[in-house]
C-alpha positions in Angstrom: 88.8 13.5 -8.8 87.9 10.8 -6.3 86.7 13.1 -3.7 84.8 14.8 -6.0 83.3 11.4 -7.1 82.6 10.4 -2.9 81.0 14.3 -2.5 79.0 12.9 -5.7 78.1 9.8 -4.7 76.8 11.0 -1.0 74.6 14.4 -2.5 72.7 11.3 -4.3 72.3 9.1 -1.3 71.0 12.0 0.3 68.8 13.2 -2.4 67.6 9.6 -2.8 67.1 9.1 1.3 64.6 12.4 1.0 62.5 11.4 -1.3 62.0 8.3 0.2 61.2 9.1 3.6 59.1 12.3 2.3 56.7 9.3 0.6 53.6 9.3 2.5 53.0 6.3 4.2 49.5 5.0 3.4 48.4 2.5 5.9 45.7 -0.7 6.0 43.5 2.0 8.1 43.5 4.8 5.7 42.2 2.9 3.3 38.7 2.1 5.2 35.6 4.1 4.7 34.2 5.7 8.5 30.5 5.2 9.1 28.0 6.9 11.4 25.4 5.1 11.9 23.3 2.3 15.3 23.6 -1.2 15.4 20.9 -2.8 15.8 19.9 -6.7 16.5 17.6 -8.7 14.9 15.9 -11.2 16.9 13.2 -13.7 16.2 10.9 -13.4 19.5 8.7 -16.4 21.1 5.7 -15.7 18.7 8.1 -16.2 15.3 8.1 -12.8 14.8 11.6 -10.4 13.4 11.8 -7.6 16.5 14.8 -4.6 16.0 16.6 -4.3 19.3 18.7 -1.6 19.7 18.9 -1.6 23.7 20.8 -5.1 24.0 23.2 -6.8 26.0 23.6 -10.1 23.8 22.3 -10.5 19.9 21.0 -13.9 19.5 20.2 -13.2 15.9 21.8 -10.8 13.2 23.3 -7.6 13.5 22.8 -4.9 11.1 24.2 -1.4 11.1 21.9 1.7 10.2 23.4 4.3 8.7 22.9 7.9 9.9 21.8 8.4 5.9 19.4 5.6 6.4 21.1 3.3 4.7 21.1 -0.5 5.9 24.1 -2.8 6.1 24.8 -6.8 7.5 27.5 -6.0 9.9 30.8 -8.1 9.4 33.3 -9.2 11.0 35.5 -11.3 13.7 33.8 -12.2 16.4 35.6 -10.3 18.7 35.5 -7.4 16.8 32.0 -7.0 16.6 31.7 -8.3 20.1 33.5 -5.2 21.1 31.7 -2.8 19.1 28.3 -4.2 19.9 28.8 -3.2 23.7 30.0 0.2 23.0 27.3 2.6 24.7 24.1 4.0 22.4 22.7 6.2 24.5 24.4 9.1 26.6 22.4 11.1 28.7 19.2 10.2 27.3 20.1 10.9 23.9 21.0 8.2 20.8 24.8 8.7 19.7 25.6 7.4 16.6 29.0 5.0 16.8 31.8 5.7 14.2 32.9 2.6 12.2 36.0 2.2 10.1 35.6 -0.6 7.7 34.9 -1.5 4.1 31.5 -1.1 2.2 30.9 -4.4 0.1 27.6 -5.0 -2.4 24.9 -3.2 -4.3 22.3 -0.8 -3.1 19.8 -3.7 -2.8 22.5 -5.8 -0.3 25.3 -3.8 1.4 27.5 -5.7 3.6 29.4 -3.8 6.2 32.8 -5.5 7.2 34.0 -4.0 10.2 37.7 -3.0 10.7 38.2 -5.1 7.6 39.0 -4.3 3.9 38.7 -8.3 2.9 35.6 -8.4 0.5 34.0 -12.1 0.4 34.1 -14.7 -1.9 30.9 -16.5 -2.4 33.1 -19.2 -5.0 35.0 -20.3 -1.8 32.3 -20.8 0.5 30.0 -24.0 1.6 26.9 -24.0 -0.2 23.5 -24.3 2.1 19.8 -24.1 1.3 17.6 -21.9 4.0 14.5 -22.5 4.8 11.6 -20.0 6.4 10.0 -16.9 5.6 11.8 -14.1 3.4 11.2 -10.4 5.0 11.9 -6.6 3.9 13.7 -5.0 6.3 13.2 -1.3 5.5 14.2 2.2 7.0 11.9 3.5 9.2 12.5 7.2 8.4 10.8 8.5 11.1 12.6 7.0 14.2 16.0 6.9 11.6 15.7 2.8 12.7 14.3 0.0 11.3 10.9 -2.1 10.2 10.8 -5.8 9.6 8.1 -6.0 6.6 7.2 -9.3 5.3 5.7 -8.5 1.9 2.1 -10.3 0.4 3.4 -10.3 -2.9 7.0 -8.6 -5.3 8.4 -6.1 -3.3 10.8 -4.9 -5.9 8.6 -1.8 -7.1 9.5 -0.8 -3.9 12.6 1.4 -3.0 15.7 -0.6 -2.9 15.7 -2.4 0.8 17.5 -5.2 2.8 16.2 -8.8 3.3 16.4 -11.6 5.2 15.2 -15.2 5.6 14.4 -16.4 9.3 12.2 -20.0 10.4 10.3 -20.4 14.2 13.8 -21.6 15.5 15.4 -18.5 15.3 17.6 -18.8 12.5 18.4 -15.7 10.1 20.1 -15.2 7.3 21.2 -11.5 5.6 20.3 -12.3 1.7 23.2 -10.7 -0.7 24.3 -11.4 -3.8 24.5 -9.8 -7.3 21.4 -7.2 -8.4 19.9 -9.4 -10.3 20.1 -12.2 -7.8 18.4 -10.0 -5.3 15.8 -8.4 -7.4 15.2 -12.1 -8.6 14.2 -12.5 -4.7 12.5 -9.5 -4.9 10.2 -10.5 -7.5 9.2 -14.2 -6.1 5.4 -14.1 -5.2 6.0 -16.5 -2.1 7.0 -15.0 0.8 6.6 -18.3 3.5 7.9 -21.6 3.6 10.2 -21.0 0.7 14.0 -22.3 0.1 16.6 -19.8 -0.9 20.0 -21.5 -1.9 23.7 -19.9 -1.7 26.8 -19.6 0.0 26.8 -19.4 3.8 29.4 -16.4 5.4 29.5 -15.1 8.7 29.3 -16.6 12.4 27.2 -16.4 15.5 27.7 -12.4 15.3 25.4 -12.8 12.3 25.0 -15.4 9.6 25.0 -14.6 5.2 23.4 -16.1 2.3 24.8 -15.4 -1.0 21.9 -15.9 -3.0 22.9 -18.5 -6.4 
């Protein structure tokens, strides 16, 4: 009866030892969305006007990721990371070749954040509140080249297909404006487009700074 009991005892421990190993194991990775898509830089030139780069060696403004379905996102991230990704090669023989990204998609189709290699959303409630000042511009997708236009607006741009924006001043300063809809479209609908404050929670770093519009 007791060895029947120990043959028992070890057919379960088996049984159990299957199952568990024959669990797939979903990892941090698999759980990230893959992009195709340029990085371009947004830099505020010696005249105080936005210029795309997308032949750069250093960004010193923001960095924004164009989607190979046109769609535009702030790029996110650690430093490093994006330092890393930022001098991977965009042209190969002559020819642009989109980079693939693994990361997380955060925001609404008015404000998409791109966090590279990363599945932490923000939180706005835990950051330091700042007010930017400057001029607020639409940066749209330039369907033609698959790139992108800097577009500052005379009047409500939110007729207009949903689009990206950003807040810049003469020193070079840009911030990526996200928040909820309604806080965007809010922006959207202001008449003013120069010299204007724009309040929120400040994310980011040097690779590219983020305003989380109140």
């Amino acid at each position: 009866m007791k060895k029947y009991n120990l043959t028992l005892l070890l057919s379960i421990k088996a049984l159990a030892l299957t199952i568990l190993f024959s669990i797939p194991v979903i990892s941090k990775e698999d759980d990230m969305q893959t992009l195709k898509g340029t990085i371009v830089c947004i830099e505020v030139d010696k005249n105080g006007n936005l210029n795309p780069i997308e032949d750069f060696n250093v960004c010193n403004g923001l960095l924004v990721f164009v989607g190979i379905d046109n769609k535009i996102y702030t790029l996110s991230g650690e430093e490093e990371v994006i330092y890393r990704i930022s001098k991977n090669p965009k042209r190969r023989m002559g020819y642009r070749t989109p980079l693939k990204m693994k990361g997380s998609v955060e925001g609404n189709q008015r404000a998409l954040i791109f966090h590279a290699q990363s599945r932490e959303p923000m939180k706005p409630n835990e950051l330091k509140k700042t007010t930017a000042t400057g001029t607020i511009v639409c940066i749209v997708p330039n369907y033609t080249n698959s790139d992108i236009e800097p577009v500052v607006a005379v009047g409500p741009c939110n007729e207009y297909a949903p689009h990206m924006h950003v807040i810049y001043n003469r020193d070079g300063q840009i911030y990526a404006l996200h928040g909820t809809e309604e806080s965007i479209v809010n922006i959207e609908k202001r008449p003013d487009r120069k010299n204007v404050q724009v309040t929120g929670a400040i994310a980011g770093n040097k690779s590219g700074w983020i305003l989380f519009v109140d």
